[in-house]
DSSP file (Angstrom, degrees, kcal/mol; ACC not computed):
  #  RESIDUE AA STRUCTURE BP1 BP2  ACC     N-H-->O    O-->H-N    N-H-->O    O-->H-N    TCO  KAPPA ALPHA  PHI   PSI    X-CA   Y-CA   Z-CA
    1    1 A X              0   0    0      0, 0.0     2,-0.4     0, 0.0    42,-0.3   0.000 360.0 360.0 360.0 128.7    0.0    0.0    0.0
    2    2 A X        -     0   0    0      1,-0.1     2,-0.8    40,-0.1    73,-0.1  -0.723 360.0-132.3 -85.5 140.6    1.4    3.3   -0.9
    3    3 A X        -     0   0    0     -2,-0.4    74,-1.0    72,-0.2    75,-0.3  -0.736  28.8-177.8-103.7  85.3    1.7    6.0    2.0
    4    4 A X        +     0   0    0     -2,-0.8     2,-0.3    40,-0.5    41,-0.2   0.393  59.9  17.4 -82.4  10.0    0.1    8.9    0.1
    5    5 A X  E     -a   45   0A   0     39,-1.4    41,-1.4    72,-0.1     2,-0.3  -0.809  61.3-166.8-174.0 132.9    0.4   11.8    2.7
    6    6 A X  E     -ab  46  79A   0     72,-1.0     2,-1.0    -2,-0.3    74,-0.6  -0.936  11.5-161.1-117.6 148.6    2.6   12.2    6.0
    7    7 A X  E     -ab  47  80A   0     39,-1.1    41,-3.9    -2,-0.3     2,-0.7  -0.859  13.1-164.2-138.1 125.3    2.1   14.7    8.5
    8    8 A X  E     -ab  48  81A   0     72,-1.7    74,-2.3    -2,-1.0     2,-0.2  -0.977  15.1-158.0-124.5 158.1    4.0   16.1   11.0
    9    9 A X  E     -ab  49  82A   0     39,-2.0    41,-2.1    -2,-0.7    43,-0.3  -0.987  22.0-141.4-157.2 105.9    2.3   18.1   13.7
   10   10 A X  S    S+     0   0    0     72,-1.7    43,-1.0    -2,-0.2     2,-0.2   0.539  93.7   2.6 -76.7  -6.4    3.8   20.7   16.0
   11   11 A X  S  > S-     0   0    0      1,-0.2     4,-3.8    71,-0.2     5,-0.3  -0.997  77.6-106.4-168.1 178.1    1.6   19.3   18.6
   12   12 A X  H  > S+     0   0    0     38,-0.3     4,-2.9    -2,-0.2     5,-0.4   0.980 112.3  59.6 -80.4 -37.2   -0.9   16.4   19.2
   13   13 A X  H  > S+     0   0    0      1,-0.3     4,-1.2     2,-0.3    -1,-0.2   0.766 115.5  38.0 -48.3 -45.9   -4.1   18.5   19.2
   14   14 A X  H  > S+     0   0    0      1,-0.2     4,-2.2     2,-0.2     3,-0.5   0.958 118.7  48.3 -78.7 -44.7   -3.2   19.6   15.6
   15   15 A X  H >X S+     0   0    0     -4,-3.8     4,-2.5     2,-0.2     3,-0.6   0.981 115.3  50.6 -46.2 -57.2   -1.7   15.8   14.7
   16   16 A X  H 3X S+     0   0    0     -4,-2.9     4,-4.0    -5,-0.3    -1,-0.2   0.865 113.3  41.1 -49.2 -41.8   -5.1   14.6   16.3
   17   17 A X  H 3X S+     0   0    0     -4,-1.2     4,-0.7    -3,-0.5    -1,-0.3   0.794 117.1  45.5 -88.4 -39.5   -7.1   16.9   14.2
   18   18 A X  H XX S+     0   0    0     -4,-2.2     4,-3.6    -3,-0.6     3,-0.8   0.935 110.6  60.6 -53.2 -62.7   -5.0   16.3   10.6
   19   19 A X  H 3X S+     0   0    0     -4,-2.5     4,-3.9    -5,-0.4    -2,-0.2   0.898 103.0  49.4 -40.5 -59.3   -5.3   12.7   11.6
   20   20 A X  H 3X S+     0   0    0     -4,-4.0     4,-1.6    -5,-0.3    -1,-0.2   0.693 104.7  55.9 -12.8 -63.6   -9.2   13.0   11.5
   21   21 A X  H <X S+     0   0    0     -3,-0.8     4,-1.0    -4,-0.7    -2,-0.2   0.828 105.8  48.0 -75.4 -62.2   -9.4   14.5    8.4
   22   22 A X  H  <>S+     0   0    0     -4,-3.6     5,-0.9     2,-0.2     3,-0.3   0.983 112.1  48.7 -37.8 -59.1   -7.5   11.8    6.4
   23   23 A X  H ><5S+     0   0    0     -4,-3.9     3,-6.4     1,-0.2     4,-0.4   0.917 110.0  52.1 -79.5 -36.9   -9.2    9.2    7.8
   24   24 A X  H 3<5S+     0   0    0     -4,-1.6    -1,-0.2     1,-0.3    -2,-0.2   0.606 108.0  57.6 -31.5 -23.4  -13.0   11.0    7.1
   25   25 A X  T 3<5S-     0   0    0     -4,-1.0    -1,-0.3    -3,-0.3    -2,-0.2   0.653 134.3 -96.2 -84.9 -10.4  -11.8   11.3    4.0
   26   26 A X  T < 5S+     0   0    0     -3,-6.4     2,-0.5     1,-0.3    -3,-0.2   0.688  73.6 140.8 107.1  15.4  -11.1    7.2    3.5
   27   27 A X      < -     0   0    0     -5,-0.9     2,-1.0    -4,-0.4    -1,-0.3  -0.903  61.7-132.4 -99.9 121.0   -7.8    7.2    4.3
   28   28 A X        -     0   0    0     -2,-0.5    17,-0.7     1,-0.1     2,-0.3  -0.463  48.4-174.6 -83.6  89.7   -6.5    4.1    6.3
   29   29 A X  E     -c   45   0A   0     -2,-1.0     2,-0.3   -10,-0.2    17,-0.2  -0.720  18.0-165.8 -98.7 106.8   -4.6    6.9    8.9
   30   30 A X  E     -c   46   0A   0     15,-2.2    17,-0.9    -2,-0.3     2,-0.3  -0.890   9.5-153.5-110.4 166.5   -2.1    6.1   12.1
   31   31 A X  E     -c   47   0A   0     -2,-0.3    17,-0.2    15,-0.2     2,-0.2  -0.898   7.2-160.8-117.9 127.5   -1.4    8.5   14.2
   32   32 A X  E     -c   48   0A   0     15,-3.1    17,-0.5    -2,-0.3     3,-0.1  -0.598  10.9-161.1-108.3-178.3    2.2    8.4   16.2
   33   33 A X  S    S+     0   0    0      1,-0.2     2,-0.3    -2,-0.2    15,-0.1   0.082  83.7  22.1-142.1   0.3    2.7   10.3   19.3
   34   34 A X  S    S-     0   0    0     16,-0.0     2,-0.5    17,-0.0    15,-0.3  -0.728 107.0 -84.0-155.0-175.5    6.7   10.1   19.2
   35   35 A X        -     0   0    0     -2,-0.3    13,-0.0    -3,-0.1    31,-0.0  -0.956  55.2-144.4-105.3 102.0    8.7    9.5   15.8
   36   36 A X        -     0   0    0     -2,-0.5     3,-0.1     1,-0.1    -4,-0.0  -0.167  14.0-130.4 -71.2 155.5    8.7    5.2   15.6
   37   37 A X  S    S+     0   0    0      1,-0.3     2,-0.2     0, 0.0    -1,-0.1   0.540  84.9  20.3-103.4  14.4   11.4    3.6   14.3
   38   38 A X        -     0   0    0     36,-0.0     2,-0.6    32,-0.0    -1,-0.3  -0.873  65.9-124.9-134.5 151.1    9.2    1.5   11.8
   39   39 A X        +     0   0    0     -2,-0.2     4,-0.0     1,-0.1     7,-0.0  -0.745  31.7 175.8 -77.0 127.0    5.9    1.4   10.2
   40   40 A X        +     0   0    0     -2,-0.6     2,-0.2     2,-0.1    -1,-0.1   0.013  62.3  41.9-134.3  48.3    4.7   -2.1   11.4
   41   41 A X  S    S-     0   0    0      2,-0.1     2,-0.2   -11,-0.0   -11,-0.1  -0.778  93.6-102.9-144.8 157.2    0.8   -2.0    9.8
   42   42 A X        +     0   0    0     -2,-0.2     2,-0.1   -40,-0.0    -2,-0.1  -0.437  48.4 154.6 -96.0-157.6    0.2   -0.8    6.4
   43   43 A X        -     0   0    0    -42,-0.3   -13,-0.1    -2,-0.2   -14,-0.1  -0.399  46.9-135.1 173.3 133.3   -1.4    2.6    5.5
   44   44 A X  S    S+     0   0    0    -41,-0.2   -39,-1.4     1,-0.1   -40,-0.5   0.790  97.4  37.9 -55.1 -40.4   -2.0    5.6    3.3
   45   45 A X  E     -ac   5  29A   0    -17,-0.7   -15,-2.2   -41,-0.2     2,-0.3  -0.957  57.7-173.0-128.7 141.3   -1.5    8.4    5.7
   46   46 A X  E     -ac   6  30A   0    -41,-1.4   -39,-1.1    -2,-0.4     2,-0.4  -0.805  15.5-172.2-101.4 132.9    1.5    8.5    9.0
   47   47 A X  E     -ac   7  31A   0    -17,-0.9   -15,-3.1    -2,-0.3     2,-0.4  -0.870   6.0-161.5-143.3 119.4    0.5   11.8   11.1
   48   48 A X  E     -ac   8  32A   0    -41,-3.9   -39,-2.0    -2,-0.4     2,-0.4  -0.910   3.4-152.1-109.5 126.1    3.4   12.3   13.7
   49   49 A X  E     +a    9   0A   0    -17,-0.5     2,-0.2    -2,-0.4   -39,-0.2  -0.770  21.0 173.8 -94.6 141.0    2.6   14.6   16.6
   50   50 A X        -     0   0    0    -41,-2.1   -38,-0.3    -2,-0.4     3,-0.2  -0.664  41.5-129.3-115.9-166.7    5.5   16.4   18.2
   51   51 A X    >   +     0   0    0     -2,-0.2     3,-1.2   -40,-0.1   -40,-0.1   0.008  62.4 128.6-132.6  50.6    5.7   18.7   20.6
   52   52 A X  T 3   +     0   0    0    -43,-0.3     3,-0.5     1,-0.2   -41,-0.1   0.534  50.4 101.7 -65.7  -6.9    8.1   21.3   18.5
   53   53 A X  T 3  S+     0   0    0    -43,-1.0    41,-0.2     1,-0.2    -1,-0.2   0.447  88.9  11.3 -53.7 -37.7    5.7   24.0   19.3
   54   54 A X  S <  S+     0   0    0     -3,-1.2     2,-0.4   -44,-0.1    -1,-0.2  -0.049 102.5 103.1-155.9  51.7    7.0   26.1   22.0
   55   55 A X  S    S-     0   0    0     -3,-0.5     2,-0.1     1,-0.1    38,-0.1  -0.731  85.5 -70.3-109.5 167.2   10.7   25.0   22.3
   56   56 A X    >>  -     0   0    0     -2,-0.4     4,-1.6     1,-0.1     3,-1.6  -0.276  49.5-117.2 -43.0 130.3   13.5   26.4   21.3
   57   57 A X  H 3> S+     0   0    0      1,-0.2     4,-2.5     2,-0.2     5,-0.4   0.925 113.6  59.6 -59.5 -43.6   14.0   26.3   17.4
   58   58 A X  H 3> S+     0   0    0      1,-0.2     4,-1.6     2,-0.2    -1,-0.2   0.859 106.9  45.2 -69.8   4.0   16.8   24.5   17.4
   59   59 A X  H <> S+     0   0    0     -3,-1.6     4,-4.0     2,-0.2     5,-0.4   0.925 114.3  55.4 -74.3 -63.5   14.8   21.5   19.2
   60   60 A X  H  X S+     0   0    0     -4,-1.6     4,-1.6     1,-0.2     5,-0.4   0.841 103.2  47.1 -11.0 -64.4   12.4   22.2   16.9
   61   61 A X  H  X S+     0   0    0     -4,-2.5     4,-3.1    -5,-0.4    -1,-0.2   0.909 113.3  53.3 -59.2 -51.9   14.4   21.9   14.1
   62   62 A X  H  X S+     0   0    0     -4,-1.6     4,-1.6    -5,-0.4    -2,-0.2   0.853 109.0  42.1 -42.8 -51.7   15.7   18.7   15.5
   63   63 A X  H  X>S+     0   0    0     -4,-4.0     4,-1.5     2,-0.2     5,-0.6   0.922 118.7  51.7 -82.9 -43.3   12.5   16.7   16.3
   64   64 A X  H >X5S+     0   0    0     -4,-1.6     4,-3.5    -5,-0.4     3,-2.3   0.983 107.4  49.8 -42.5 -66.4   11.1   17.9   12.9
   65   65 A X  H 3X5S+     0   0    0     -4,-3.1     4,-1.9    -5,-0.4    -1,-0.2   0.819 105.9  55.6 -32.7 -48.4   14.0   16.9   11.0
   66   66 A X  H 3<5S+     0   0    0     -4,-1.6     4,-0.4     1,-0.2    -1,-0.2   0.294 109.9  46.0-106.6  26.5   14.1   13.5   12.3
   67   67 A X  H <X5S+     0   0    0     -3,-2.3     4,-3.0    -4,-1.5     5,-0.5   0.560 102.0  57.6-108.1 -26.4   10.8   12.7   11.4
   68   68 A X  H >X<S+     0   0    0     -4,-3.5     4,-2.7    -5,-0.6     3,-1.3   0.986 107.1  60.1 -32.2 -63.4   10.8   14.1    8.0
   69   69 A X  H 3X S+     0   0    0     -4,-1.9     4,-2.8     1,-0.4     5,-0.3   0.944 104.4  44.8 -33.8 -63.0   13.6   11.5    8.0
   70   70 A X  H 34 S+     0   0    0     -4,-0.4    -1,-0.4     1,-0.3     4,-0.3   0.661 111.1  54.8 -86.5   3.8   11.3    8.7    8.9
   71   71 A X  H XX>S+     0   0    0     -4,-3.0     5,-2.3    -3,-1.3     3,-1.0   0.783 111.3  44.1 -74.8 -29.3    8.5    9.8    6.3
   72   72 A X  H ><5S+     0   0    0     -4,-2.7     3,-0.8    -5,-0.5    -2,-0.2   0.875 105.1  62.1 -97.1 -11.2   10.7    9.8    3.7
   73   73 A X  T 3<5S+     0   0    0     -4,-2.8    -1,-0.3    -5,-0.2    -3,-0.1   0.527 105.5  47.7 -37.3 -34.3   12.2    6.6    4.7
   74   74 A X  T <45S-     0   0    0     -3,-1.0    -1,-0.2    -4,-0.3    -2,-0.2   0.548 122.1-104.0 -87.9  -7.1    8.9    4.8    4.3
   75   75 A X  T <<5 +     0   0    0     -4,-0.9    -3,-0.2    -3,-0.8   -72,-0.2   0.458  52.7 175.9 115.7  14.0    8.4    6.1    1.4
   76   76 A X      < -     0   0    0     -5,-2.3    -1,-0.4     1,-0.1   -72,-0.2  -0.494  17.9-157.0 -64.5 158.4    5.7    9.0    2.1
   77   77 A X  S    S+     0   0    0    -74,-1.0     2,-0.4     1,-0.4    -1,-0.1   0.321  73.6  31.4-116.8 -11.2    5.3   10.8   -1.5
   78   78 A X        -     0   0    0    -75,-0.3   -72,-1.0     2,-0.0    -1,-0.4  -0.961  69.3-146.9-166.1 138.2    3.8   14.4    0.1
   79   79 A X  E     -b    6   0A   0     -2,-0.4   -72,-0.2   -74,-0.2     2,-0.1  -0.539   2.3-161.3 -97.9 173.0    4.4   16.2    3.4
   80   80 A X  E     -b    7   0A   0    -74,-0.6   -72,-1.7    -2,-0.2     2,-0.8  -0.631   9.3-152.9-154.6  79.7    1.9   18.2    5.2
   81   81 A X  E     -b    8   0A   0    -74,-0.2     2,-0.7    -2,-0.1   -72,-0.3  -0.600  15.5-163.2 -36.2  90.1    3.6   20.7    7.8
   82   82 A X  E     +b    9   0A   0    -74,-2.3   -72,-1.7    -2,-0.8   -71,-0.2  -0.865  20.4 175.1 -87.7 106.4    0.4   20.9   10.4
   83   83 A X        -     0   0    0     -2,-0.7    12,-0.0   -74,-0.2   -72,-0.0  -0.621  45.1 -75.0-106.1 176.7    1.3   24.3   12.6
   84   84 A X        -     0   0    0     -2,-0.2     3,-0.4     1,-0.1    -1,-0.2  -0.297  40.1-148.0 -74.8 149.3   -0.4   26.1   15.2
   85   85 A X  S    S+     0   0    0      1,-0.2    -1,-0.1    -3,-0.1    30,-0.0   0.628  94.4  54.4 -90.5  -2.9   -3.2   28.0   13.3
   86   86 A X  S    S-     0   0    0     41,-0.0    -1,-0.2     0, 0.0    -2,-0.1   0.139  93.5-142.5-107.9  27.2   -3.1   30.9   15.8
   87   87 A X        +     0   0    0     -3,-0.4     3,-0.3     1,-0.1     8,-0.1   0.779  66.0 114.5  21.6  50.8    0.6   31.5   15.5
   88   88 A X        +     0   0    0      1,-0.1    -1,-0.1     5,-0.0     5,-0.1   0.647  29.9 121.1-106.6 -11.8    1.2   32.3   19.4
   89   89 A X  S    S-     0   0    0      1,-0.1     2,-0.3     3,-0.1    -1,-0.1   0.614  85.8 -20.3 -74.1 -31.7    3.4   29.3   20.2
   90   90 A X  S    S-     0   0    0     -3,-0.3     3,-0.4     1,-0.2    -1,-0.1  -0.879  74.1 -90.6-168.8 137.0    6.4   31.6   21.4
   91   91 A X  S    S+     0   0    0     -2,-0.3    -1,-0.2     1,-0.2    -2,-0.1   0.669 127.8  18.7  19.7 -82.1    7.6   35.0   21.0
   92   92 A X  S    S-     0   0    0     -3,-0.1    -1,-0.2     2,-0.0     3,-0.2   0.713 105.5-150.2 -79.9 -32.9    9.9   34.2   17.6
   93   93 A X        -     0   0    0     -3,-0.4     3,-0.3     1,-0.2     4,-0.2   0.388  16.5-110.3  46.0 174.9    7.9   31.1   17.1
   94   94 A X  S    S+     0   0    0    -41,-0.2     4,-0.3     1,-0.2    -1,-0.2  -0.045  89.0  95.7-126.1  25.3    9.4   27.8   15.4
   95   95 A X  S    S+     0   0    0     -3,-0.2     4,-0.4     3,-0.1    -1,-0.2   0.602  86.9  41.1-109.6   5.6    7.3   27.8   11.9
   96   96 A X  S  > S+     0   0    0     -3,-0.3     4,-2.1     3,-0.1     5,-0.2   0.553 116.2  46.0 -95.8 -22.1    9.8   29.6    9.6
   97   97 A X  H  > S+     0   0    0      2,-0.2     4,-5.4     1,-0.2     5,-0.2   0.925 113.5  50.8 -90.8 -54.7   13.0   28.0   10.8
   98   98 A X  H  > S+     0   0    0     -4,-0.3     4,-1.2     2,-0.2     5,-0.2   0.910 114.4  40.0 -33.0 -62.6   11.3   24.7   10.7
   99   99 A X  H >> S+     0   0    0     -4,-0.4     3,-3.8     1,-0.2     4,-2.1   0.970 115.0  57.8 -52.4 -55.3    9.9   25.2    6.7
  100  100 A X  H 3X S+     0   0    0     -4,-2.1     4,-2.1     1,-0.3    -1,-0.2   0.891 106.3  47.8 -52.0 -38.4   13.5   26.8    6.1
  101  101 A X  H 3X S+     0   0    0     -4,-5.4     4,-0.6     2,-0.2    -1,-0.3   0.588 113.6  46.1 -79.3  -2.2   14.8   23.4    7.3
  102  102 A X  H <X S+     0   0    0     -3,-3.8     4,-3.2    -4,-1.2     5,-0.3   0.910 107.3  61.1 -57.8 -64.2   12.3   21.2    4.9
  103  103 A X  H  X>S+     0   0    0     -4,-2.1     4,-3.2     1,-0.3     5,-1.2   0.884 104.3  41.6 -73.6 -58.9   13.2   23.3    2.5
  104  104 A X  H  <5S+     0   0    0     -4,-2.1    -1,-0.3    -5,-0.5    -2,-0.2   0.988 118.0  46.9 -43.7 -62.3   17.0   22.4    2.7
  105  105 A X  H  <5S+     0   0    0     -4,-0.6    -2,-0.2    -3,-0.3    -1,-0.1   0.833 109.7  47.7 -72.6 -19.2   16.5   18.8    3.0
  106  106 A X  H  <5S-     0   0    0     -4,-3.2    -1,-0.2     2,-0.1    -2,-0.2   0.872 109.8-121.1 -96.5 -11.0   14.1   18.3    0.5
  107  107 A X  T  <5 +     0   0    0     -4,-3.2     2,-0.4     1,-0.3    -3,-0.2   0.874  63.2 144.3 105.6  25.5   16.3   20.4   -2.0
  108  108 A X      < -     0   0    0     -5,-1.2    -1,-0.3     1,-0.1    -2,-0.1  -0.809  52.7-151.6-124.5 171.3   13.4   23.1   -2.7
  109  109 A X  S    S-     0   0    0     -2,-0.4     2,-0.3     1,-0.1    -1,-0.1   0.658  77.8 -11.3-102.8 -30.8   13.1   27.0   -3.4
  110  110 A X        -     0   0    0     -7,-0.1     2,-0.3   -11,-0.0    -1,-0.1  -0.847  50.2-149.0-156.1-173.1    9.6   27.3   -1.9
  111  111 A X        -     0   0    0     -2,-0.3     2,-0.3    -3,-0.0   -12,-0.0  -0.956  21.8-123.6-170.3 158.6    6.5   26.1   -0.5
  112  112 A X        -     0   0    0     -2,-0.3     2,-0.2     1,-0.0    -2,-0.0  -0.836  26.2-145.2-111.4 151.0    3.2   27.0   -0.4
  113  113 A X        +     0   0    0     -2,-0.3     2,-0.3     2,-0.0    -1,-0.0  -0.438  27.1 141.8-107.9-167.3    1.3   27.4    3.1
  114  114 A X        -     0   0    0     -2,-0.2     2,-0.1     2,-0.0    -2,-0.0  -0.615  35.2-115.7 140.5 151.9   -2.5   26.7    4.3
  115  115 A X        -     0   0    0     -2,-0.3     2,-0.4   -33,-0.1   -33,-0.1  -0.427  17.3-121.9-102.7 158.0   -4.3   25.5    6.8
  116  116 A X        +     0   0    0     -2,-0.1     2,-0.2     1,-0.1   -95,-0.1  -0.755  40.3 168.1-103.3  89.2   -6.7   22.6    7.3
  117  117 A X    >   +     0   0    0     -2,-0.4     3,-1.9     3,-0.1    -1,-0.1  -0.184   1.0 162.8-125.1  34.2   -9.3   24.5    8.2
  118  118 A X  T 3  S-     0   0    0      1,-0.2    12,-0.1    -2,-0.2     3,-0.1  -0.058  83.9  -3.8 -46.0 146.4  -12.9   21.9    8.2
  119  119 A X  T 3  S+     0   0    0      1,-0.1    11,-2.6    11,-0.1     2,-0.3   0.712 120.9 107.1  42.0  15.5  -15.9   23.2   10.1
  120  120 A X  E <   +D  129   0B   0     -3,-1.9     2,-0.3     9,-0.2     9,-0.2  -0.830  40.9 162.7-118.4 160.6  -13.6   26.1   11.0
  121  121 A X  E     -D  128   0B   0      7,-1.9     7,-3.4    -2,-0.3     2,-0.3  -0.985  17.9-137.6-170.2 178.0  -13.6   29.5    9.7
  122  122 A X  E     +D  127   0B   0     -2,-0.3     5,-0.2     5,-0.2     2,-0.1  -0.898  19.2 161.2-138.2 138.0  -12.3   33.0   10.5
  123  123 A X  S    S-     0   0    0      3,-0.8    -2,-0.0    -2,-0.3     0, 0.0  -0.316  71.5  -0.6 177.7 110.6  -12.9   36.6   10.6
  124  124 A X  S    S-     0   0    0     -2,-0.1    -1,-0.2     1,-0.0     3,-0.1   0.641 129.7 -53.7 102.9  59.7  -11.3   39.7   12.3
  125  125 A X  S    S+     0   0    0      1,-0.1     2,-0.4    -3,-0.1    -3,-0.0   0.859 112.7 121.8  66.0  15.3   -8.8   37.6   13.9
  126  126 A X        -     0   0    0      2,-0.0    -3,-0.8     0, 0.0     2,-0.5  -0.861  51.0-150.3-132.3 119.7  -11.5   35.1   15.5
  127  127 A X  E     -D  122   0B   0     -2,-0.4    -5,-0.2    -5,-0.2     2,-0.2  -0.647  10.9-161.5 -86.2 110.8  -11.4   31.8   14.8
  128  128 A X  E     -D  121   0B   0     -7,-3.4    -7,-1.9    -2,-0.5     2,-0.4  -0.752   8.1-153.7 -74.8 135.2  -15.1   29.8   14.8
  129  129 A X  E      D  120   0B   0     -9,-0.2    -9,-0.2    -2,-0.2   -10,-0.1  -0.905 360.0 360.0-159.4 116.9  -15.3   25.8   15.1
  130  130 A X              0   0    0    -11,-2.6   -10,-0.1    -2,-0.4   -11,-0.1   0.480 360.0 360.0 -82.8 360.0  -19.0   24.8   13.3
């Protein structure tokens, strides 16, 4: 079975919530809660929750990195960054260094952002949950 989408998740609420959403969509979706050192089921979508969210960046950088590692190691074909959607996580916050440090390993010039943003929506800076 090919592992069509990996997700790493600056924290579980947002892994929980990515996770969701795959599998409502039909996707056979595990969820990790640390970075595994093997897939041992198959499945289309891996969503790994860290907690990269309000550490330091280079920790950040760190736990991200070495699960990027182990998506692309299994073979995942598309990442999915899941970050906090209110950006507050820290002063400097940890969601620029992180993409700049995708963006090195996977060898690319850009990326596009977006949210996953079901039953939610937004307006003047207040975020509504249908």
């Amino acid at each position: 079975m090919e592992i069509k989408i990996g997700v790493i998740a600056d924290d579980f609420t947002g892994a929980g919530d990515a996770a969701s959403f795959l599998a409502m969509s039909g996707l056979q979706t595990i969820m990790f809660t640390e970075i595994p050192e093997k897939l041992e089921r198959e499945c289309e979508a891996v969503v790994i929750a860290l907690k990269s969210r309000s550490v330091p960046p280079e920790d950040a950088i760190k736990m991200s990195s070495a699960a990027l590692e182990f998506l692309q190691k299994i073979g995942c074909k598309k990442l999915y960054f899941k970050y906090c959607s209110t950006f507050d996580s820290t002063p400097k916050g940890n969601i620029g260094v992180v993409l700049d440090a995708f963006l090195e390993k996977l060898n690319l010039s850009y990326t596009l952002l977006f949210r996953l943003t079901e039953g939610r929506s937004e307006m003047e800076s207040y975020m509504s949950m249908e």
